[in-house]
Backbone as a chain_set.jsonl record, in Angstrom:
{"seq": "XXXXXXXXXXXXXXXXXXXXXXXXXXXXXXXXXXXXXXXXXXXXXXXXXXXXXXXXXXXXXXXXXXXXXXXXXXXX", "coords": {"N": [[0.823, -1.212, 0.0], [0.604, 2.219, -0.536], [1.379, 5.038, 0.692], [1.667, 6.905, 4.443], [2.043, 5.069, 7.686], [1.348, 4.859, 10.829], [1.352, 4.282, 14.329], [-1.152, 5.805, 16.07], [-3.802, 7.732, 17.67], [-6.717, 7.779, 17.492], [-6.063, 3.946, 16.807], [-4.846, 3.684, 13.152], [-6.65, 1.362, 11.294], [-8.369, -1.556, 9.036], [-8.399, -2.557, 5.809], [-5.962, -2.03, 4.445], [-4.009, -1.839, 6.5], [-4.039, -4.391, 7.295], [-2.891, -5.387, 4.68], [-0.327, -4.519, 5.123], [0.523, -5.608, 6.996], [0.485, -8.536, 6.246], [2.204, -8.449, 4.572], [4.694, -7.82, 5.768], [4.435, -10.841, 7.525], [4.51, -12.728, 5.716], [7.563, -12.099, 4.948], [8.115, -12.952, 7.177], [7.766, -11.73, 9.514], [6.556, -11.1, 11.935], [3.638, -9.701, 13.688], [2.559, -11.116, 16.085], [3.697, -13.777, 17.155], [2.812, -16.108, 18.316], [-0.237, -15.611, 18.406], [-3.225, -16.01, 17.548], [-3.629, -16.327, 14.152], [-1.752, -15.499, 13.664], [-1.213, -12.452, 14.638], [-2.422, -10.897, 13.054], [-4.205, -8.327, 12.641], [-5.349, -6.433, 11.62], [-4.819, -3.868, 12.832], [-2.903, -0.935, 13.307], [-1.092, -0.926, 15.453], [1.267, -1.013, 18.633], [2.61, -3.532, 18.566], [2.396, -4.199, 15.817], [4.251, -2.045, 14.54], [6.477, -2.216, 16.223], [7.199, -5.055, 14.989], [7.656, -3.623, 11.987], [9.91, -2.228, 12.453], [11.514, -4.115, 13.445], [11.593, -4.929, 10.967], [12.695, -2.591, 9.364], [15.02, -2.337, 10.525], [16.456, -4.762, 9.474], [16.649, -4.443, 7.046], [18.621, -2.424, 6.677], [17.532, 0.477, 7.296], [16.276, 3.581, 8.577], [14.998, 2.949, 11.709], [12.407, 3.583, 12.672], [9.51, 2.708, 12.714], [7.842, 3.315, 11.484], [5.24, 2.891, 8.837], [6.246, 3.53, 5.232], [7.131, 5.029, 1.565], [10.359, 3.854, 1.89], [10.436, 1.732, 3.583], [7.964, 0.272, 2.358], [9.602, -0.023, -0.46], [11.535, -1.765, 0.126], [10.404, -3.921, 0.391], [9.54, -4.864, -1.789]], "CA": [[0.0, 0.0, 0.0], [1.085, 3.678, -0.781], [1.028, 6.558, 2.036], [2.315, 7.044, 5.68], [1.302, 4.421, 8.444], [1.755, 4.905, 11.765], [0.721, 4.056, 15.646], [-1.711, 6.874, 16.15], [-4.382, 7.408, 18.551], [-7.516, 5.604, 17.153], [-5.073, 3.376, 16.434], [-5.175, 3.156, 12.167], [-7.12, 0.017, 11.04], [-8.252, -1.229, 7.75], [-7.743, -3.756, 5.012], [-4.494, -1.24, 3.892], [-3.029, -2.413, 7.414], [-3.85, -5.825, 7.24], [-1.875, -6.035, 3.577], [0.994, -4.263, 5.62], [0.58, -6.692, 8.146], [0.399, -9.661, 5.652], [3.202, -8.686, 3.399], [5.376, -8.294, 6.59], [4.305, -11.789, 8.025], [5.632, -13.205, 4.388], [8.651, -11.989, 5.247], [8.84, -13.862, 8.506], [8.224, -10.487, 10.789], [4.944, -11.154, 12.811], [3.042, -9.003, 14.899], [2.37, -11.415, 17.554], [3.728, -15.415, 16.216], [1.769, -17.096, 19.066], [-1.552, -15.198, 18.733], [-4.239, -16.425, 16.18], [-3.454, -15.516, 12.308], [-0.42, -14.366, 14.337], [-1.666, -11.167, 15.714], [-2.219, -9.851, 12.238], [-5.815, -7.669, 12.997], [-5.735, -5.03, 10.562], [-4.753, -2.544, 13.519], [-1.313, -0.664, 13.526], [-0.786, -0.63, 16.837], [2.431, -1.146, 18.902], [2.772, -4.96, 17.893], [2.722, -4.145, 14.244], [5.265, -0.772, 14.939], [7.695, -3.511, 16.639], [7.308, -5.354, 13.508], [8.197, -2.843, 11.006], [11.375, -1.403, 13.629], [12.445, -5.236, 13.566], [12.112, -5.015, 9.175], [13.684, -1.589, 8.908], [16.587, -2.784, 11.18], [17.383, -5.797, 9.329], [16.895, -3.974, 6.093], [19.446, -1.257, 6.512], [16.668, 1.486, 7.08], [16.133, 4.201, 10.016], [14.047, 1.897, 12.418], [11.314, 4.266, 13.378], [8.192, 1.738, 12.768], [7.034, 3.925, 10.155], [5.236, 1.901, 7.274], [6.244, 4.324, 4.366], [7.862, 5.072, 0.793], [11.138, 3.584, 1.825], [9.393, 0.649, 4.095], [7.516, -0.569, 1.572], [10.649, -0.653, -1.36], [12.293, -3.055, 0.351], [9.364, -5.33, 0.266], [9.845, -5.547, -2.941]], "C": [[0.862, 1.27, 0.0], [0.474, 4.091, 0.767], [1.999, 6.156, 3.392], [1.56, 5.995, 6.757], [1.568, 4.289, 9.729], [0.896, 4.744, 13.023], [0.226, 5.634, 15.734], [-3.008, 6.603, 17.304], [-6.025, 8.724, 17.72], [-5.988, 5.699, 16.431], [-5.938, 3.173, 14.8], [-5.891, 2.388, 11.755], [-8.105, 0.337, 9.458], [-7.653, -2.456, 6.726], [-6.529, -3.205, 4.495], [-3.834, -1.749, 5.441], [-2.771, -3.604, 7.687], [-2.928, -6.308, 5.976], [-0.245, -5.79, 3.901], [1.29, -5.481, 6.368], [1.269, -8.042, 7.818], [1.515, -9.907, 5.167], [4.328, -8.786, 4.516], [5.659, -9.829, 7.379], [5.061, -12.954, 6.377], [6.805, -13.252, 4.093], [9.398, -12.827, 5.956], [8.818, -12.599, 9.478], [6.922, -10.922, 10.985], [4.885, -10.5, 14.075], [3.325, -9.504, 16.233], [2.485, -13.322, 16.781], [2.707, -16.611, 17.525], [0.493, -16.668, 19.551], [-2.334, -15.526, 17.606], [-3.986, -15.397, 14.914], [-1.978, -14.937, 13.362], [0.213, -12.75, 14.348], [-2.182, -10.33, 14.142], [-4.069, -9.576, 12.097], [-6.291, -6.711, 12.441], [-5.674, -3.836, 11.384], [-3.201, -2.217, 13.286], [-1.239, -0.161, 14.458], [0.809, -1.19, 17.102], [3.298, -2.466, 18.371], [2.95, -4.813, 16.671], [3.674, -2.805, 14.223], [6.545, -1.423, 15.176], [8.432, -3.917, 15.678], [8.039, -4.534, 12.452], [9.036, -2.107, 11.41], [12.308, -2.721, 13.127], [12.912, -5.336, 11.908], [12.888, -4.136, 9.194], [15.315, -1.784, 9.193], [17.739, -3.524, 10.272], [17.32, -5.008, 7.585], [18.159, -2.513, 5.383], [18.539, 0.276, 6.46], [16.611, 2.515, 8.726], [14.919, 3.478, 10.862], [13.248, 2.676, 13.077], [9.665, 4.235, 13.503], [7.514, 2.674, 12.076], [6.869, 3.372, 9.064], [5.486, 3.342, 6.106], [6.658, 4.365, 2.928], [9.021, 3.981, 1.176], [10.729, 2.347, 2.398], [9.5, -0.175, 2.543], [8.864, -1.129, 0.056], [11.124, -1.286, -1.145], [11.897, -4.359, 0.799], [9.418, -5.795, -0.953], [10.525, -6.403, -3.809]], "O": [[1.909, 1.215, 0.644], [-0.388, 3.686, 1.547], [2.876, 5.292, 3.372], [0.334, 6.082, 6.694], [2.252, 3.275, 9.868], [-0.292, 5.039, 12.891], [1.002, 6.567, 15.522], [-3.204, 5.478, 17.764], [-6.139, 9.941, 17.571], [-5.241, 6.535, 15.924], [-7.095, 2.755, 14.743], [-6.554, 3.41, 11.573], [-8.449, 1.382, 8.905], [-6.627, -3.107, 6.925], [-5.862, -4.094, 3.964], [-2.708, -2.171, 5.176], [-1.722, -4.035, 8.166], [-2.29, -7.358, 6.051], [0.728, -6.358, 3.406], [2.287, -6.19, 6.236], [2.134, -8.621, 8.475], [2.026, -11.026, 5.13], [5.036, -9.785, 4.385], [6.783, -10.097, 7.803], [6.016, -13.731, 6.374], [7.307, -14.038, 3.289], [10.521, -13.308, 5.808], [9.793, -12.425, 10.21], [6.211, -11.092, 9.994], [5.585, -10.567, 15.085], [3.916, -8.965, 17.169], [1.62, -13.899, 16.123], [2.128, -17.678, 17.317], [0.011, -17.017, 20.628], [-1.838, -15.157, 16.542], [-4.108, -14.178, 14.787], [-1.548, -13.787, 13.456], [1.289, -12.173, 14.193], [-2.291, -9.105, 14.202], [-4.92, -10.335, 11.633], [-7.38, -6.168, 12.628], [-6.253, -2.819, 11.002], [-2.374, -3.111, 13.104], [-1.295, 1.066, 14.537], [1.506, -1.668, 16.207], [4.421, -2.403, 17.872], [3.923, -5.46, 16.285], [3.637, -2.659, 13.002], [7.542, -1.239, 14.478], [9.581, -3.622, 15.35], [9.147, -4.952, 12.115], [9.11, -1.063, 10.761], [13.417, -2.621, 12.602], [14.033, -5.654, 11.511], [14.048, -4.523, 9.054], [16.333, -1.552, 8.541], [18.952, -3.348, 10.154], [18.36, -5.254, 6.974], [18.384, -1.978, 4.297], [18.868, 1.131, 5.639], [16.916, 2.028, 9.815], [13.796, 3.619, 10.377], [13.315, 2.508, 14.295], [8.859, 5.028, 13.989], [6.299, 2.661, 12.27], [7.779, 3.199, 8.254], [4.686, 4.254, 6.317], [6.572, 3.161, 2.687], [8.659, 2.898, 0.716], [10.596, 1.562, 1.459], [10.357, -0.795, 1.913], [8.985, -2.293, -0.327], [11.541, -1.917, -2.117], [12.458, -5.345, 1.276], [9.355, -6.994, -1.223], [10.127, -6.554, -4.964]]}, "num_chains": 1, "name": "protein.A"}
């Protein structure tokens, strides 16, 4: 998904956070690996923030759990 995605308060939610969610769990990064569908709920809350800190990390990216532009290119 295109745009900015971030822990916000309402927390985001949304079939655009669940494909974040999804395409991260494809990876091998999961929200929550011992919670049903393994945590992936279509919210971007702290659990999915984690997540995309733990991708940016291992991707060579500034790890600030921001799904974004740069995020998403290296899903590709």
């Amino acid at each position: 998904p295109s745009g900015i995605y971030k822990v916000k308060r309402p927390l985001m939610k949304g079939t655009v956070v669940r494909q974040i969610q999804d395409a991260l769990a494809t990876l091998y990064f999961y929200p929550d690996i011992g919670a049903k569908n393994n945590g992936i709920d279509g919210y971007y809350g702290p659990k999915t923030e984690n997540v995309d800190k733990r991708f940016q990390l291992m991707y060579g990216l500034s790890a600030d759990g921001i799904y974004g532009p740069k995020t998403k290119a290296k899903q590709t």
